[in-house]
PyMOL Python script that loads the backbone (N, CA, C, O; Angstrom):
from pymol import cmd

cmd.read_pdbstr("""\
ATOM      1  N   UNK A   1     -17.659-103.996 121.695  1.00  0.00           N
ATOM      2  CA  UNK A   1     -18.027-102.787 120.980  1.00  0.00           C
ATOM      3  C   UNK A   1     -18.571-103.186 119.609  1.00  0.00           C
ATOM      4  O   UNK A   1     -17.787-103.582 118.747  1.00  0.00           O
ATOM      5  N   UNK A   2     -19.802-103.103 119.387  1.00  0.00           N
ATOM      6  CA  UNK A   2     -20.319-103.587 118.273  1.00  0.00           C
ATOM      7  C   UNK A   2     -20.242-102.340 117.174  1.00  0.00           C
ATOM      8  O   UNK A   2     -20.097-101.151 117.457  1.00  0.00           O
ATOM      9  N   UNK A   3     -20.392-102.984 115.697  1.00  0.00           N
ATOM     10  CA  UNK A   3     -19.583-101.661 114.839  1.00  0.00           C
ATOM     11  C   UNK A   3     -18.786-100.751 115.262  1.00  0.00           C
ATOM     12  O   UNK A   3     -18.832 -99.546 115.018  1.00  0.00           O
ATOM     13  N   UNK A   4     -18.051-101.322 115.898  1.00  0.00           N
ATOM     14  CA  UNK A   4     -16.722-100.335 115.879  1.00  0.00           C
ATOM     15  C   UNK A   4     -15.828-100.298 114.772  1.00  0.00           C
ATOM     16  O   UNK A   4     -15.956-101.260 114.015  1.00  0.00           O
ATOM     17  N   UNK A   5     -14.852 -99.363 114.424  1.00  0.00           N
ATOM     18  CA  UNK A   5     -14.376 -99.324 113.484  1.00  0.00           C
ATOM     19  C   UNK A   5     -13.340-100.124 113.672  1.00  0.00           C
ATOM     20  O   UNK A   5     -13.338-100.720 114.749  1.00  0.00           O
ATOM     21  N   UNK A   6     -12.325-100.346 112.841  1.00  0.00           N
ATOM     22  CA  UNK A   6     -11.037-100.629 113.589  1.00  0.00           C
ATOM     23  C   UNK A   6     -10.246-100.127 114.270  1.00  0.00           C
ATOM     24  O   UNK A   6      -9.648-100.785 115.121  1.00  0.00           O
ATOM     25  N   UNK A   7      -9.980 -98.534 114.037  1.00  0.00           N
ATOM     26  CA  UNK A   7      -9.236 -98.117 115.077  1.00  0.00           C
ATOM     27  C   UNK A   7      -9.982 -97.636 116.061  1.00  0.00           C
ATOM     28  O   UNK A   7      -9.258 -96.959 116.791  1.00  0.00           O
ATOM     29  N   UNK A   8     -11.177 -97.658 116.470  1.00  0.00           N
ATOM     30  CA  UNK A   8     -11.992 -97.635 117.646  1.00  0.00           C
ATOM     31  C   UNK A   8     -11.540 -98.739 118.622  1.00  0.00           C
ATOM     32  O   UNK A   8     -11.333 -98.770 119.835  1.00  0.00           O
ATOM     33  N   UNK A   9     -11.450 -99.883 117.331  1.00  0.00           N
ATOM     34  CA  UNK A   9     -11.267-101.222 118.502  1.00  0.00           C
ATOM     35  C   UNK A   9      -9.917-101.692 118.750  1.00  0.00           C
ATOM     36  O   UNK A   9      -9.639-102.597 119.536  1.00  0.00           O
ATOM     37  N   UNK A  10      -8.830-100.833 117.823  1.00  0.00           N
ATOM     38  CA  UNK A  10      -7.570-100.837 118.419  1.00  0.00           C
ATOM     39  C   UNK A  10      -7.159-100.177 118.873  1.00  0.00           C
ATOM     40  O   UNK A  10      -5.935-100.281 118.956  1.00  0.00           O
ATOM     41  N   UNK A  11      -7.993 -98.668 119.699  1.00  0.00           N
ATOM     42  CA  UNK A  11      -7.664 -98.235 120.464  1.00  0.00           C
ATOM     43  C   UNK A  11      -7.853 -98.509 122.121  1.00  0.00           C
ATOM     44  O   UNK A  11      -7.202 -98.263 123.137  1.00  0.00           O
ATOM     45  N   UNK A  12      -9.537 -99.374 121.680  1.00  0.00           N
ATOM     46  CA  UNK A  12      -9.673 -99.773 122.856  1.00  0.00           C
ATOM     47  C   UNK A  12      -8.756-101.024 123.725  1.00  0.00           C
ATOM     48  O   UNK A  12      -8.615-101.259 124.925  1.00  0.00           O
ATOM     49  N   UNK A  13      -8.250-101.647 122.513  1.00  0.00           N
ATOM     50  CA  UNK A  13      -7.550-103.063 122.737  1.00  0.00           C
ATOM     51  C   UNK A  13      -6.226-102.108 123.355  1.00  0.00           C
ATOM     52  O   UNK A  13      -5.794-102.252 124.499  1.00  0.00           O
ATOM     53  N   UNK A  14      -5.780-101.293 122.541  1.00  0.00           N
ATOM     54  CA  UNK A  14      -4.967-100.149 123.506  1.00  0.00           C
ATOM     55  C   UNK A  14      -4.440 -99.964 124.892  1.00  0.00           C
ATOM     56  O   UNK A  14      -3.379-100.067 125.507  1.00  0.00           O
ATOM     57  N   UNK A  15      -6.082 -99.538 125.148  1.00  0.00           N
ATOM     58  CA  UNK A  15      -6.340 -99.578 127.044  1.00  0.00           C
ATOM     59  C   UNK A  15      -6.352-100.470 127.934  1.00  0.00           C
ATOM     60  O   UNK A  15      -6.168-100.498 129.151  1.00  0.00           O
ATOM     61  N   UNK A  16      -6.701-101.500 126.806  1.00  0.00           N
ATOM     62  CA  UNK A  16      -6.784-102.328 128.080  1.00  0.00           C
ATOM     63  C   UNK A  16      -5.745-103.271 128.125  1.00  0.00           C
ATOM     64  O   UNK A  16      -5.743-104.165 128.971  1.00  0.00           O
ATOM     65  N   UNK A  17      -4.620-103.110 127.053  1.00  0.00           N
ATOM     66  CA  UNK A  17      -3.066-103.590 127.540  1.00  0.00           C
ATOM     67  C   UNK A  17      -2.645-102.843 128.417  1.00  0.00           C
ATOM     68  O   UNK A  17      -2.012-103.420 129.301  1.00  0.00           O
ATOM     69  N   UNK A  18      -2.776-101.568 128.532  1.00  0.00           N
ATOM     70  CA  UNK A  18      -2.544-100.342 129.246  1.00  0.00           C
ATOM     71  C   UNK A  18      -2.925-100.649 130.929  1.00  0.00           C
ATOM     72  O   UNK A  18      -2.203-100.191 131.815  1.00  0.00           O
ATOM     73  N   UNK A  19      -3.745-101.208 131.134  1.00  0.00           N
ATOM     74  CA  UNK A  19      -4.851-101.292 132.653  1.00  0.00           C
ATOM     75  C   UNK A  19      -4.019-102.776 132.900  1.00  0.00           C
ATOM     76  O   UNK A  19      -3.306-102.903 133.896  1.00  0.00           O
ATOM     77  N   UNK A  20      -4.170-103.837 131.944  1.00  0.00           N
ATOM     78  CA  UNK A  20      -3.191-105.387 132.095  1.00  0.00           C
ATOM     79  C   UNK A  20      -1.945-104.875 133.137  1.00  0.00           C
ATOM     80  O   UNK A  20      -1.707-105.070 134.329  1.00  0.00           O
ATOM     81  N   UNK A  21      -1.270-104.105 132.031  1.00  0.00           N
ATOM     82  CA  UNK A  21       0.267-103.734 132.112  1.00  0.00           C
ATOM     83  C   UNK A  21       0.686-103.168 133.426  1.00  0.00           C
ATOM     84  O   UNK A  21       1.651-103.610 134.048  1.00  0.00           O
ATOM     85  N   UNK A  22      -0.442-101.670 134.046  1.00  0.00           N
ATOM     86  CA  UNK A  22      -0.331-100.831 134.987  1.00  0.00           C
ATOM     87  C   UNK A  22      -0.477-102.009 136.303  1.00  0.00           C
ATOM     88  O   UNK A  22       0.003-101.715 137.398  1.00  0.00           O
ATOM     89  N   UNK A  23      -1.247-103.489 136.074  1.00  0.00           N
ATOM     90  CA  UNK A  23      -0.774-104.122 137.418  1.00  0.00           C
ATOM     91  C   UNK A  23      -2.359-104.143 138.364  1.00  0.00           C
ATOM     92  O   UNK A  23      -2.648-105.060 139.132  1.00  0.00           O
ATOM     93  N   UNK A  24      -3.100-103.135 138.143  1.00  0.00           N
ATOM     94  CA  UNK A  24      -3.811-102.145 139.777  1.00  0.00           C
ATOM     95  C   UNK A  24      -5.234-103.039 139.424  1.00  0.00           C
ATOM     96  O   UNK A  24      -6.220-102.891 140.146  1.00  0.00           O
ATOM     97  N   UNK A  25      -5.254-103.765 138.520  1.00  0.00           N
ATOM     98  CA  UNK A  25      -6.938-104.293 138.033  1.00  0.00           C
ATOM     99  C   UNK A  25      -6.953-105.353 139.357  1.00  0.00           C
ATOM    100  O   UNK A  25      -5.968-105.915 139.835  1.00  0.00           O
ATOM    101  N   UNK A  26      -8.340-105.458 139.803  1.00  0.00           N
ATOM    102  CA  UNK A  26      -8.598-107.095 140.862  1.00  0.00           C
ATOM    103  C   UNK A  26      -8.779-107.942 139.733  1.00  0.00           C
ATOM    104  O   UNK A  26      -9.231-107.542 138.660  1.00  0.00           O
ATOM    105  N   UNK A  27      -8.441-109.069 139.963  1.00  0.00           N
ATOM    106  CA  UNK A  27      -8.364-110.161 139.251  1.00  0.00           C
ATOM    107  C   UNK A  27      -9.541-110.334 138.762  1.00  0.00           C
ATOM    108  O   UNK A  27      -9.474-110.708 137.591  1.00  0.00           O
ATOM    109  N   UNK A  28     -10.807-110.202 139.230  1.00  0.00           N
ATOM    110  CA  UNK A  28     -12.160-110.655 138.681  1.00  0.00           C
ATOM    111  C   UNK A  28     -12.172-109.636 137.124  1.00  0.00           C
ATOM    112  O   UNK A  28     -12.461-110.019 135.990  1.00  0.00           O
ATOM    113  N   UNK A  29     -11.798-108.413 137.530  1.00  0.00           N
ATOM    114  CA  UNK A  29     -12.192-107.807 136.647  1.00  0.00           C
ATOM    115  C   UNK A  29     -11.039-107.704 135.357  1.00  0.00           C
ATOM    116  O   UNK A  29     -11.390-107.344 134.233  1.00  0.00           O
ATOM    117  N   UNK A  30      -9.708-108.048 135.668  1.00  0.00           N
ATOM    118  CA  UNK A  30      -8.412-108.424 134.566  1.00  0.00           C
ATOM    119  C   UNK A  30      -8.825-109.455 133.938  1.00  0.00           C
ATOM    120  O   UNK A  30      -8.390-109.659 132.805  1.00  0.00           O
ATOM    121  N   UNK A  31      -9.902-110.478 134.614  1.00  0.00           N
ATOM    122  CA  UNK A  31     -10.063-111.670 133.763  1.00  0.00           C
ATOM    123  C   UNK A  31     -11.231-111.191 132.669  1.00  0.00           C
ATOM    124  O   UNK A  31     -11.475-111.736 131.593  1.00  0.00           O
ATOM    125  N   UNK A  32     -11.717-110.317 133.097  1.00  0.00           N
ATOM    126  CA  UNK A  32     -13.290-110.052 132.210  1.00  0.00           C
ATOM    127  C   UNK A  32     -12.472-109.030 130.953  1.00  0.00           C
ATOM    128  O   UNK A  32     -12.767-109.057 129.759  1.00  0.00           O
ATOM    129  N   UNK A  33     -11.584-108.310 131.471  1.00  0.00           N
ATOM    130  CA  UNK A  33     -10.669-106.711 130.989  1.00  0.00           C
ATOM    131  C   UNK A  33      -9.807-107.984 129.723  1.00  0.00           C
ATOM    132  O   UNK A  33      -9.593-107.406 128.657  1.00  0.00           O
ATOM    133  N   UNK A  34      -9.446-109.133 129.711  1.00  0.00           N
ATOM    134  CA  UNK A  34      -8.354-110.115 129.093  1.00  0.00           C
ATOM    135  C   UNK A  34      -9.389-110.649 127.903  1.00  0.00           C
ATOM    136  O   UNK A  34      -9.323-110.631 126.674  1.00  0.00           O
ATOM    137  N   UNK A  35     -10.278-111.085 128.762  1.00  0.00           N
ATOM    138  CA  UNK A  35     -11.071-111.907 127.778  1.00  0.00           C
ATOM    139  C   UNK A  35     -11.312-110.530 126.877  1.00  0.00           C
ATOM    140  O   UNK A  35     -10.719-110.499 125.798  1.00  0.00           O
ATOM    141  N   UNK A  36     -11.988-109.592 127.173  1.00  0.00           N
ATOM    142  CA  UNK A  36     -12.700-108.530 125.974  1.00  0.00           C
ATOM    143  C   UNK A  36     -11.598-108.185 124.965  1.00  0.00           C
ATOM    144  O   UNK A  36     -11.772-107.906 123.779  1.00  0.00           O
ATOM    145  N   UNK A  37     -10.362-108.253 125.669  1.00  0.00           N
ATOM    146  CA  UNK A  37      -9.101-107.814 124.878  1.00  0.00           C
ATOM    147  C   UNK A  37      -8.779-108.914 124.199  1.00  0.00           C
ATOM    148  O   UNK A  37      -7.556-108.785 124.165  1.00  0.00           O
ATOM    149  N   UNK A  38      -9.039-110.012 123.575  1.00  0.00           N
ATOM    150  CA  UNK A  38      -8.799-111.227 123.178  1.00  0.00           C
ATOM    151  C   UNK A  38      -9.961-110.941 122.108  1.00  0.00           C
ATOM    152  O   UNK A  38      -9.576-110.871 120.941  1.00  0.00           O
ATOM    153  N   UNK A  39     -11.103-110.795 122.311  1.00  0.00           N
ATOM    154  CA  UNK A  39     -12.229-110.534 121.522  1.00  0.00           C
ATOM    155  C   UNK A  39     -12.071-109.265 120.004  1.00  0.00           C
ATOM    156  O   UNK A  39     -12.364-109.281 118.809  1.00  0.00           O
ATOM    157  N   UNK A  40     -11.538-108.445 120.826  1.00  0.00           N
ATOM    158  CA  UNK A  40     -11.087-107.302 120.042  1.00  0.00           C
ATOM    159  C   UNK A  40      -9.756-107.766 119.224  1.00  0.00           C
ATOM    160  O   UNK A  40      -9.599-107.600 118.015  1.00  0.00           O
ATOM    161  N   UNK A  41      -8.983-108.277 119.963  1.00  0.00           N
ATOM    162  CA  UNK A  41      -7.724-108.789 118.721  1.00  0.00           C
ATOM    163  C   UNK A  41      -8.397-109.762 118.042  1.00  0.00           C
ATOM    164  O   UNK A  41      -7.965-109.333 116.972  1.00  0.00           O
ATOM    165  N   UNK A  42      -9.196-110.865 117.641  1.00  0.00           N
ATOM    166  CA  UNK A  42      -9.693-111.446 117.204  1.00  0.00           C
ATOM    167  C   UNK A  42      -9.972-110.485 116.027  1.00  0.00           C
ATOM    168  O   UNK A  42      -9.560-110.718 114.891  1.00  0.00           O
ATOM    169  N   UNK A  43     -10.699-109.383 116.362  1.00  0.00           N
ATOM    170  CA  UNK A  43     -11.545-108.784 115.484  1.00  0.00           C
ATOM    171  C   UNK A  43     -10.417-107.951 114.632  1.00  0.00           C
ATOM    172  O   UNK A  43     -10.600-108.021 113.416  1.00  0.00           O
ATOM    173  N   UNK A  44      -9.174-107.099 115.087  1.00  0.00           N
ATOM    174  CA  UNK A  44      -8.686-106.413 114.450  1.00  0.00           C
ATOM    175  C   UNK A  44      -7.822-107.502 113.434  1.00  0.00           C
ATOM    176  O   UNK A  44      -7.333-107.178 112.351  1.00  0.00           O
ATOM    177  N   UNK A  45      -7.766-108.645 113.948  1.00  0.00           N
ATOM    178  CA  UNK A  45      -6.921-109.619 113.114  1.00  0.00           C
ATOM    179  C   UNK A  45      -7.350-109.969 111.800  1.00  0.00           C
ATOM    180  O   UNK A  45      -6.707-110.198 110.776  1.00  0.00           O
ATOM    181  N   UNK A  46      -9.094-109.958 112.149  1.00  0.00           N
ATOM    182  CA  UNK A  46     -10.189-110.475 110.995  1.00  0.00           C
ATOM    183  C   UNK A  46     -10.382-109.432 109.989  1.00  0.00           C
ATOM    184  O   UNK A  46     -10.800-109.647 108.851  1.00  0.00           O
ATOM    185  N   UNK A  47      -9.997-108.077 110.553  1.00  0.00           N
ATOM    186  CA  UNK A  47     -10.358-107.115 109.919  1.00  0.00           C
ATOM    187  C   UNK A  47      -8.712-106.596 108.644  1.00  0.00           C
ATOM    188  O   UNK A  47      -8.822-105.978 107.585  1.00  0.00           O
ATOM    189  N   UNK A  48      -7.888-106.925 109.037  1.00  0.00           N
ATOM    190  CA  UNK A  48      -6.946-107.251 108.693  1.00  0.00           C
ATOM    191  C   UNK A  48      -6.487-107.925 107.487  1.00  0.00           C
ATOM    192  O   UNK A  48      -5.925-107.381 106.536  1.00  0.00           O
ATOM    193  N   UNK A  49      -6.776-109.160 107.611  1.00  0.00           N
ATOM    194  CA  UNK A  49      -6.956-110.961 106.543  1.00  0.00           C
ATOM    195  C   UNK A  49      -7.443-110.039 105.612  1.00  0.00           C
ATOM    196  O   UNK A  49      -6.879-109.630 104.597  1.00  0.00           O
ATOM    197  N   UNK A  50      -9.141-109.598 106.294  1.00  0.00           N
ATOM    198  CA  UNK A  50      -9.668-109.068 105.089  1.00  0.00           C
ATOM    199  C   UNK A  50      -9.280-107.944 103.811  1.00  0.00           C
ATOM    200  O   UNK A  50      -9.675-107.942 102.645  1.00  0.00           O
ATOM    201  N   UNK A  51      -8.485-107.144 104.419  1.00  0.00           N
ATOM    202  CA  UNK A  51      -8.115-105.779 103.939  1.00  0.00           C
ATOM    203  C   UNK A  51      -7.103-106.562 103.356  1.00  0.00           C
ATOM    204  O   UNK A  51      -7.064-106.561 102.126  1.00  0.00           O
ATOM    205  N   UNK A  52      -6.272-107.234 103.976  1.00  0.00           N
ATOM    206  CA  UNK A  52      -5.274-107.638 102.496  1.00  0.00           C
ATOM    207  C   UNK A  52      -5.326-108.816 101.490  1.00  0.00           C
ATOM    208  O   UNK A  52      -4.467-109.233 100.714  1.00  0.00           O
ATOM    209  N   UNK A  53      -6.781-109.287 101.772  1.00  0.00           N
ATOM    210  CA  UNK A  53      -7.307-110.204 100.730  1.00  0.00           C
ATOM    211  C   UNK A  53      -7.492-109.309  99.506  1.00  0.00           C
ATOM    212  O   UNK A  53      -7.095-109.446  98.349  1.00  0.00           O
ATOM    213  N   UNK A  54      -8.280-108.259 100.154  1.00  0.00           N
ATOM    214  CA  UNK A  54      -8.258-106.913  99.644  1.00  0.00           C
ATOM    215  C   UNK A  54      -7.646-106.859  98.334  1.00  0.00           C
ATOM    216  O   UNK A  54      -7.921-107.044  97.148  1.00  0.00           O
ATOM    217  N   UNK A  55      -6.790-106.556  99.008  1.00  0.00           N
ATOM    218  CA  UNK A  55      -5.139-105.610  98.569  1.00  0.00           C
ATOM    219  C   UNK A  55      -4.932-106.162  97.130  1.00  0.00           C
ATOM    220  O   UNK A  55      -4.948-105.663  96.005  1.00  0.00           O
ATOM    221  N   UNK A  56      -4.661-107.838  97.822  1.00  0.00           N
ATOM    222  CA  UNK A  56      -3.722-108.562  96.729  1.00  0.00           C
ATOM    223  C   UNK A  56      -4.553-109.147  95.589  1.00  0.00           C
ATOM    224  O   UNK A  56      -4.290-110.168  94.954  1.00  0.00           O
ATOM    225  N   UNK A  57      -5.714-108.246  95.418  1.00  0.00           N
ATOM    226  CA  UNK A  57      -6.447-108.759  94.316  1.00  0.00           C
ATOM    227  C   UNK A  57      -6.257-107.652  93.117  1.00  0.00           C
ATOM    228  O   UNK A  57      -5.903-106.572  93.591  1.00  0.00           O
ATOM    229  N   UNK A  58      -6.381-107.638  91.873  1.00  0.00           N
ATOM    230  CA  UNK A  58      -6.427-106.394  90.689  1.00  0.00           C
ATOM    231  C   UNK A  58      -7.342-107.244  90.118  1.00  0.00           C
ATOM    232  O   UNK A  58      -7.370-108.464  90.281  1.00  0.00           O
ATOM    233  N   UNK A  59      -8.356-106.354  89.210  1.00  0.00           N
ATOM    234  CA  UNK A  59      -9.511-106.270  88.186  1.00  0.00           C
ATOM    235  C   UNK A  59      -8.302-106.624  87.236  1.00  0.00           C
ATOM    236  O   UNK A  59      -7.116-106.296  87.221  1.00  0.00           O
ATOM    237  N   UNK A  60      -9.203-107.538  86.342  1.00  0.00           N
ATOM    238  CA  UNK A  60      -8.813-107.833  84.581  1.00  0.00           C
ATOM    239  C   UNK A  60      -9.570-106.713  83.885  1.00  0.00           C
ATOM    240  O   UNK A  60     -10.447-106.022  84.404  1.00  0.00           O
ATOM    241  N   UNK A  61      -9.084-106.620  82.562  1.00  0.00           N
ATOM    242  CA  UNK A  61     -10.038-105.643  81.920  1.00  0.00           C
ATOM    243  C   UNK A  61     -11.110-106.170  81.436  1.00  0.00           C
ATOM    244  O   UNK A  61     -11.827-105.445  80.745  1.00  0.00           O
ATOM    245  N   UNK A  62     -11.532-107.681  81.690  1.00  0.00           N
ATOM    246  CA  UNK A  62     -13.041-107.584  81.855  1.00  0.00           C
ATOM    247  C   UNK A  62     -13.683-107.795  83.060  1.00  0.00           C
ATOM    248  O   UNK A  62     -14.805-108.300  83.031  1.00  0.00           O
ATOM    249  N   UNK A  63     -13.061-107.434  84.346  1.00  0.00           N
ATOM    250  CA  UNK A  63     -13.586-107.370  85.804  1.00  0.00           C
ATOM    251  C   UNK A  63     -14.298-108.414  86.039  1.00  0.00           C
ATOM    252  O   UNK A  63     -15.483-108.689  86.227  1.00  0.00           O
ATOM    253  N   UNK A  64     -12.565-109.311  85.946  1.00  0.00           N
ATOM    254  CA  UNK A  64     -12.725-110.460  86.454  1.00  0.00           C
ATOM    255  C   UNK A  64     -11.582-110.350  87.785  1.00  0.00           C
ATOM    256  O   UNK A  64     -10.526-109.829  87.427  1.00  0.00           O
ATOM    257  N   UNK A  65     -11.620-110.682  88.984  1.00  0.00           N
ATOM    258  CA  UNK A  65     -10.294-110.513  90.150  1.00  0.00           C
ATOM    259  C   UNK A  65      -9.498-111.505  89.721  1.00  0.00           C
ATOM    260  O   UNK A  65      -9.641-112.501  89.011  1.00  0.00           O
ATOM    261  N   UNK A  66      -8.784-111.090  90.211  1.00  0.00           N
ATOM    262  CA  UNK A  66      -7.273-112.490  90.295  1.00  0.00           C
ATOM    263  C   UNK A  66      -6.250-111.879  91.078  1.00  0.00           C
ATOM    264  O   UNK A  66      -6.059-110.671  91.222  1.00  0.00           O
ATOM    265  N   UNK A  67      -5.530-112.952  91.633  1.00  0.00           N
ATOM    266  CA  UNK A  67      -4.538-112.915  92.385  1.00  0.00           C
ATOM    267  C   UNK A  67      -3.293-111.778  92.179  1.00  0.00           C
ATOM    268  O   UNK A  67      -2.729-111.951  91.098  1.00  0.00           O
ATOM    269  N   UNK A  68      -2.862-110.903  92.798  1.00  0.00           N
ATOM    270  CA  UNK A  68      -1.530-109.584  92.600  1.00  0.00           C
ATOM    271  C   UNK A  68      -0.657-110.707  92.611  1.00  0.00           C
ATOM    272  O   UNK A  68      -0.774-111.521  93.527  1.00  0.00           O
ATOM    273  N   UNK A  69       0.325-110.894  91.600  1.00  0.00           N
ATOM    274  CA  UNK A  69       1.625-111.393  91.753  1.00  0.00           C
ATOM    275  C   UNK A  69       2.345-110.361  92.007  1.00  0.00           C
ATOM    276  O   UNK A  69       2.688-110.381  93.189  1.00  0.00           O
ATOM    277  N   UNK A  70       2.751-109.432  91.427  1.00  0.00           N
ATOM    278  CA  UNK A  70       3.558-108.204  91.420  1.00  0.00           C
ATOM    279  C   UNK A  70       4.607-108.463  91.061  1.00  0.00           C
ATOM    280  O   UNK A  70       5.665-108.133  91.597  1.00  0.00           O
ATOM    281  N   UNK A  71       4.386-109.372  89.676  1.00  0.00           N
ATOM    282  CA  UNK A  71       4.929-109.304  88.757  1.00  0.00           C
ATOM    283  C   UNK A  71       4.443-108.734  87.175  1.00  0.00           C
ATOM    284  O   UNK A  71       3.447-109.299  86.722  1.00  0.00           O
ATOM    285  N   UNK A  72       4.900-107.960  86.556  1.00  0.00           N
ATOM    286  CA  UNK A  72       4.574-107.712  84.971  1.00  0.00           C
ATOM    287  C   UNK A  72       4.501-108.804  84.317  1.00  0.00           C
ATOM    288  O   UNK A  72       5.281-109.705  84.624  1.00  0.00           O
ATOM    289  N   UNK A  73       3.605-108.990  83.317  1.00  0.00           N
ATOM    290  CA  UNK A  73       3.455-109.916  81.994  1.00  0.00           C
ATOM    291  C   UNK A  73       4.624-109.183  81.174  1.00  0.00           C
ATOM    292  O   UNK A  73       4.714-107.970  80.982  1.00  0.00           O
ATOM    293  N   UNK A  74       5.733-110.457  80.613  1.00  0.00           N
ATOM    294  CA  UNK A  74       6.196-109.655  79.394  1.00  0.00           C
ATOM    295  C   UNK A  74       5.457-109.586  78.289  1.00  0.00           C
ATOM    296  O   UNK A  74       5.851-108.935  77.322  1.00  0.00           O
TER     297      UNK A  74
END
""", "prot")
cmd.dss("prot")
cmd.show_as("cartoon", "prot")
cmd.util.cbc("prot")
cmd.orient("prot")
C-alpha cells in the first residue's frame, strides 16, 4: 500500500494476522499474505523510530534541536 498512512497500514497488517490466525489461507497465498505483512510491520516500525525521534527532541530558544532529557536545568 503505497502512501498509506499508518493506521491504514496497521490496520491492514491487522487483517492479515486475522486471515494467518483464522488457519483457511492455501499456503501459496499465506506465503504472499506473510511476506506483505512483514513489509507493513517494517513500515509501521519505521514510522514509529521516526515519530519518537520526533518526540525526544525540544527547540532551544535559538532553534537549535537537542536531545529531551526530561530533566530541568537548575
Amino acid at each position: 500500500m503505497e502512501n498509506a498512512t499508518f493506521e491504514e497500514s496497521l490496520a491492514e497488517l491487522e487483517d492479515i494476522v486475522t486471515q494467518l490466525e483464522r488457519g483457511d489461507v492455501p499456503l501459496e497465498e499465506a506465503l504472499e499474505v506473510f511476506q506483505k505483512g512483514m513489509l507493513l510491520s517494517k513500515q509501521c516500525q519505521d514510522t514509529l523510530s521516526k515519530a519518537e525521534k520526533t518526540l525526544t527532541k525540544m527547540m532551544t530558544e535559538d532553534n537549535k534541536e537537542v536531545p529531551f532529557s526530561g530533566e530541568e536545568e537548575a
